[in-house]
C-alpha positions as CSV (number, residue, x, y, z in Angstrom):
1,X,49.3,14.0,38.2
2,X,49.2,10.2,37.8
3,X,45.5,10.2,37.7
4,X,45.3,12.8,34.8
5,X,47.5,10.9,32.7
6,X,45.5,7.9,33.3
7,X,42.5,9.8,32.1
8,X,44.5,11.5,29.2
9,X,45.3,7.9,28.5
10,X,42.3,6.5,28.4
11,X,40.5,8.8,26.2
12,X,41.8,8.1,23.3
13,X,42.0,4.4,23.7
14,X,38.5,4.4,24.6
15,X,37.1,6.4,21.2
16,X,39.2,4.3,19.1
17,X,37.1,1.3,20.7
18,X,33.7,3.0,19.4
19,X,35.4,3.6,16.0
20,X,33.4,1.5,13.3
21,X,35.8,-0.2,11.1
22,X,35.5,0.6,6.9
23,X,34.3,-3.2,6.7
24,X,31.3,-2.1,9.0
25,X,30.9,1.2,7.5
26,X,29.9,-0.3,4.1
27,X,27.8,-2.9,4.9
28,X,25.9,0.0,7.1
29,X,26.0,2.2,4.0
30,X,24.4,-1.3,2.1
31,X,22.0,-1.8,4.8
32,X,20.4,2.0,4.8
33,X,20.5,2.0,1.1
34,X,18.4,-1.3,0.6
35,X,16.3,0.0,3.2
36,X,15.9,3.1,1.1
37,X,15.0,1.5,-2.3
38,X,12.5,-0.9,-0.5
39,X,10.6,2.4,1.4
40,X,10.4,4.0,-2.1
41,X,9.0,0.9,-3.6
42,X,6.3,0.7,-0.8
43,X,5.8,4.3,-0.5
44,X,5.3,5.3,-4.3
45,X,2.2,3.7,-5.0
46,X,0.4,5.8,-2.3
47,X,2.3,8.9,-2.9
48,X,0.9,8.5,-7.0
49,X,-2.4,7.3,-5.8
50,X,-3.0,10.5,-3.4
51,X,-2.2,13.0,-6.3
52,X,-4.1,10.8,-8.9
53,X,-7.0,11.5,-6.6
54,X,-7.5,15.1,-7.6
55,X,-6.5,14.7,-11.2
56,X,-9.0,14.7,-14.0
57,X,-9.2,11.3,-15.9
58,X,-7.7,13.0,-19.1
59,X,-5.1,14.2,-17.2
60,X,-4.0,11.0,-15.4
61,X,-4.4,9.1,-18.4
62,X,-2.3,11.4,-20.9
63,X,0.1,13.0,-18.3
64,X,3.0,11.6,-16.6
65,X,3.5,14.3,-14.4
66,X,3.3,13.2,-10.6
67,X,1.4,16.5,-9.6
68,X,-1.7,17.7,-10.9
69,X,-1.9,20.8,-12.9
70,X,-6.0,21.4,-12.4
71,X,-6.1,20.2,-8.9
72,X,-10.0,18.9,-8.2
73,X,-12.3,17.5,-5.8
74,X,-15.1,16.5,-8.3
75,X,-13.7,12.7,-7.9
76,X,-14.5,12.7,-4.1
77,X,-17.8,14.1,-4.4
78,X,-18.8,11.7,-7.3
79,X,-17.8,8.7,-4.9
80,X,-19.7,10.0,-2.4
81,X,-22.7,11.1,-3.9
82,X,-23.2,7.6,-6.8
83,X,-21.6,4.9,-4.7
84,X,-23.9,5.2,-1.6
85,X,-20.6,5.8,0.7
86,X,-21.4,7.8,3.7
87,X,-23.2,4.4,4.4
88,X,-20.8,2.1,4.0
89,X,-18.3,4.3,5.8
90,X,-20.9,3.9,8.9
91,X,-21.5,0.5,8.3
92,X,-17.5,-0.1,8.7
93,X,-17.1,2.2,11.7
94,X,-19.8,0.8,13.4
95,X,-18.4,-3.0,12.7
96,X,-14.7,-2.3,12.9
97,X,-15.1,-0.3,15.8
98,X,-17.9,-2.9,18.0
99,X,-15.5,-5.6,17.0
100,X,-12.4,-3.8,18.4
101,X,-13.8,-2.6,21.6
102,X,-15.1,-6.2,22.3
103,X,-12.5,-8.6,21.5
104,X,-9.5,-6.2,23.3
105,X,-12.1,-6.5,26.2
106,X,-12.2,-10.2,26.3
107,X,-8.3,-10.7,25.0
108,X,-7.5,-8.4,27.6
109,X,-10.2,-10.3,30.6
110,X,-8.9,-14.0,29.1
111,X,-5.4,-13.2,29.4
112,X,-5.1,-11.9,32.6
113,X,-7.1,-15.0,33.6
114,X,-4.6,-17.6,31.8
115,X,-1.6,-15.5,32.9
116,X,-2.4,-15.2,36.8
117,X,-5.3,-17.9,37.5
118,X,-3.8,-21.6,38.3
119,X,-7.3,-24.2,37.0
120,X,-7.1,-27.7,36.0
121,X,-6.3,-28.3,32.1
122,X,-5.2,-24.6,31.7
123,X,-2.3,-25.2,29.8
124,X,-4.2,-27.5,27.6
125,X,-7.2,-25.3,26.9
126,X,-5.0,-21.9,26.3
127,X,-3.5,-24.7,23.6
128,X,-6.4,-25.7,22.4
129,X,-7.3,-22.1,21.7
130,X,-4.4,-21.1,20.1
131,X,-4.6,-23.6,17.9
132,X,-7.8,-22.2,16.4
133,X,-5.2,-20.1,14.7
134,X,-3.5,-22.5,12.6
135,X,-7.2,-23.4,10.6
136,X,-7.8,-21.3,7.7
137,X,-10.5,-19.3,7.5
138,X,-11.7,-21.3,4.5
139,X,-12.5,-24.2,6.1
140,X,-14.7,-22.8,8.6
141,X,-16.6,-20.3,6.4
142,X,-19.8,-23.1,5.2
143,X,-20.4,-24.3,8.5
144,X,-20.0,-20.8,10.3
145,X,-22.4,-19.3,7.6
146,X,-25.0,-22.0,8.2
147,X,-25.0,-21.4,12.2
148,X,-25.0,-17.1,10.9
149,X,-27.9,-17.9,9.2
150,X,-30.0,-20.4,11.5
151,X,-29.6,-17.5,14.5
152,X,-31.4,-15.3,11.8
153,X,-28.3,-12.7,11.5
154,X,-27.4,-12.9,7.8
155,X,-27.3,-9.6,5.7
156,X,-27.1,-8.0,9.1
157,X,-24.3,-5.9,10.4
158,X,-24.7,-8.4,13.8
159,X,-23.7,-11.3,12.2
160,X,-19.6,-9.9,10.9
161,X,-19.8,-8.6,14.8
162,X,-20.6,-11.4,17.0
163,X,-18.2,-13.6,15.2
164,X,-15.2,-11.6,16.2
165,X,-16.3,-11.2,19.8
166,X,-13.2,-13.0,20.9
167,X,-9.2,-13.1,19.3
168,X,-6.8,-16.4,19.3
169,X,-4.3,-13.7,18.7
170,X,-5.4,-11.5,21.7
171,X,-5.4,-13.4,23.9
172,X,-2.1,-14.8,23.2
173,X,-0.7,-11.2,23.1
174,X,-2.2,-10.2,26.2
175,X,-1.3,-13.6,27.7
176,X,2.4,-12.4,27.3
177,X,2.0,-9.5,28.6
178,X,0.2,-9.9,31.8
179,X,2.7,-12.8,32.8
180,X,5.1,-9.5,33.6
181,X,2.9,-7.6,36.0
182,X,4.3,-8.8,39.7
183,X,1.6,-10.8,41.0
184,X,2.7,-9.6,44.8
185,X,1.0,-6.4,43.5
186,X,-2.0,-7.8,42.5
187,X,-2.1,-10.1,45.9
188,X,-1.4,-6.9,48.2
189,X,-4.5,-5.6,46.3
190,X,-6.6,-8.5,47.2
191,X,-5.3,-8.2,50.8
192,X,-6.4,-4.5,50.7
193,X,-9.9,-5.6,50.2
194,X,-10.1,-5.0,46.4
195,X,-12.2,-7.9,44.5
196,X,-10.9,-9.3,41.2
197,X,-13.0,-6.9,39.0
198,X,-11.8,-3.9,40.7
199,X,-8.4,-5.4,40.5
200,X,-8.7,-6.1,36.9
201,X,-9.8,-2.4,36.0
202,X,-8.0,-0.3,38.1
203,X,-4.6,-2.4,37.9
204,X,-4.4,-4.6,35.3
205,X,-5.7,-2.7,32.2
206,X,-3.6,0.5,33.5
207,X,-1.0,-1.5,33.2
208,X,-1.8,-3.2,29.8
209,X,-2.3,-0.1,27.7
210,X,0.8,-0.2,25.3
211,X,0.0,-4.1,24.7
212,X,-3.6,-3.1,24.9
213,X,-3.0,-0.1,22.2
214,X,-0.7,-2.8,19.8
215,X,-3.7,-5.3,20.1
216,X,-6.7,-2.9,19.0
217,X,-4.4,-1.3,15.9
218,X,-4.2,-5.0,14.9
219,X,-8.1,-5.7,15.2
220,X,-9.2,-2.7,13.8
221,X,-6.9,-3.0,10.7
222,X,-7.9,-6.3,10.2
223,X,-11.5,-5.5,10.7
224,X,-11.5,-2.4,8.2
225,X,-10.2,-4.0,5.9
226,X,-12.1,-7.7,6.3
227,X,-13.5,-8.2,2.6
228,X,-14.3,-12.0,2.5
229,X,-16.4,-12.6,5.3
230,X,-18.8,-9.3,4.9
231,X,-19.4,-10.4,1.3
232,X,-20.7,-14.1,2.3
233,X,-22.6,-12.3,5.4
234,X,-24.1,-9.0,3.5
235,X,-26.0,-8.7,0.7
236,X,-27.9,-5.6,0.6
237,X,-26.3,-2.4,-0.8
238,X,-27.3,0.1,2.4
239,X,-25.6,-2.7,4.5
240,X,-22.4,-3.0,3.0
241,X,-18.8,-2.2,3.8
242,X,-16.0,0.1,2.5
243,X,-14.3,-2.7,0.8
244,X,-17.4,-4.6,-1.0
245,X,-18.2,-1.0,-1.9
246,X,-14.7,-0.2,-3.2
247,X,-14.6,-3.9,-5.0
248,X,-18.4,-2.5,-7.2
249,X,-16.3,0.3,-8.1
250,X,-14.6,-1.9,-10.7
251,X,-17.5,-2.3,-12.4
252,X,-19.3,1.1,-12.4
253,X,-16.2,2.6,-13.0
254,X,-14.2,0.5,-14.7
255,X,-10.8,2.4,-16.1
256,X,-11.7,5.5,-13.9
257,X,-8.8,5.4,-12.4
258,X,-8.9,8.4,-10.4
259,X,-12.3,7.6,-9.2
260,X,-10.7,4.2,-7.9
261,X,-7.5,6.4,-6.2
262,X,-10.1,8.6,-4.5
263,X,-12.3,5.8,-3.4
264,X,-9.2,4.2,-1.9
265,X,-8.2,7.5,-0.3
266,X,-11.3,8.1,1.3
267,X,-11.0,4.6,2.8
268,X,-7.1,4.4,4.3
269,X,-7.6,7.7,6.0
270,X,-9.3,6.8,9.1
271,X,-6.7,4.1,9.4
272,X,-3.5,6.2,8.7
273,X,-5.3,9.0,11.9
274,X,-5.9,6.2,13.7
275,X,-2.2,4.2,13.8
276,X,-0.7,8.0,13.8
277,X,-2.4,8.6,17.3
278,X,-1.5,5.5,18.7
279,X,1.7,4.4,17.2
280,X,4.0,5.4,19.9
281,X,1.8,2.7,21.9
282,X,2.1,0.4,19.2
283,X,5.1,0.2,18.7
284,X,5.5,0.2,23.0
285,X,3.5,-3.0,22.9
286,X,5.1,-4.8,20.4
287,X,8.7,-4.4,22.1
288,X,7.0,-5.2,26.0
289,X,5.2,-8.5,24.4
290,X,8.5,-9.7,22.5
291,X,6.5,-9.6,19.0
292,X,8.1,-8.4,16.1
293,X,6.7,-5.5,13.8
């Protein structure tokens, strides 16, 4: 008996500890509805760009409504067919995607080497590289375009790829994360008889996909989207990328607006397929390296 009225007891006293207080109610219902207003404010632009893709030009321009009335697909066959896209759209696969693949490999090899490896000067030269990341891109542009164009890689695909062979950012990312894989597992495999390459493919990368997944969503966003460097690098037409070719839109079509919301559509697609199919490990790496979104 004397349990159960401890237990009645403590029931109610324990519920009235969870029970949010007015004061933190409101400031809750604050916080959600800010949140709310700033997710419309993001979110409306694309939502009116996606329907001003299949809208006539009179239409968009005299209408208000947000949904077409004559839905169309003329504006994504126009783009395709005048503004030499399907090869541009290779030209940025190919880049994004050779740029990606390399530079998680060598984040991925580089941090597991700073985070488990004891050298001479490692501490100093993991600074040294992470400082890279504090010089604007600005400043080395000139010089980094004169040694593109001595190695005879200008106006070639080649010379945007081999310059982002490597990541400052990856391998500080993958530095953090490999620091938490036990290195008594890593020693029991050498002790097994596995060398360090095996070691490195079999255990570490298993082990690194979340943080691995969070690093190549960065690179590849960064790399589809890259405007700057491909226009110094590229000149021909056949050789450029989605966003030089989306930037010549402006002047071949210059208040088509719905020519400009279906180029753009035709563009943040991959991306949008791509962060959906990995952004439950995204959003797993980010928490596991201690970065925030």
């Amino acid at each position: 008996m004397a349990a159960t009225e401890e237990i009645e007891l403590a029931a109610p006293l324990q519920g009235s500890h969870y029970r949010p207080s007015p004061r933190r109610l409101v400031g809750q219902a604050i916080l959600h509805l800010v949140l709310l207003v700033m997710s419309f404010v993001s979110v409306t632009p694309f939502v009116w760009m996606v329907f001003a893709s299949f809208k006539h030009f009179q239409e968009l321009v005299r209408s208000t409504a947000l949904l077409p009335r004559v839905w169309t697909l003329e504006n994504y066959i126009e783009i395709i067919g005048r503004v030499n896209f399907p090869a541009a759209f290779s030209n940025s696969t190919l880049q994004a995607t050779s740029v990606t693949l390399c530079s998680a490999l060598t984040s991925a090899a580089l941090g597991f080497i700073f985070a488990k490896y004891r050298f001479w000067g490692k501490e100093k030269l993991f600074t040294l590289l992470l400082s890279t990341m504090m010089i604007p891109f600005a400043v080395v542009l000139v010089p980094l375009y004169i040694t593109i164009a001595d190695l005879k890689m200008s106006n070639h695909l080649s010379g945007i790829i081999v310059t982002g062979l490597w990541s400052s950012f990856g391998l500080f990312l993958m530095r953090q994360f490999m620091e938490s894989i036990p290195s008594e597992l890593l020693d029991a495999a050498r002790i097994d008889g596995a060398s360090e390459w095996r070691i490195f493919f079999t255990i570490v990368l298993p082990m690194a996909t979340s943080a691995l997944a969070a690093l190549i969503v960065f690179i590849f966003l960064f790399n589809w989207d890259n405007f700057l460097w491909p226009l110094v690098v590229l000149n021909s037409p056949e050789k450029q990328t989605l966003p030089l070719v989306l930037a010549g839109l402006r002047s071949l079509y210059w208040t088509r607006y719905e020519m400009w919301a279906a180029g753009s559509m035709l563009t943040v697609v991959p991306v949008m397929l791509i962060y959906i199919f990995a952004s439950k490990y995204f959003i797993r790496g980010l928490a596991m390296t201690g970065l925030k979104a």
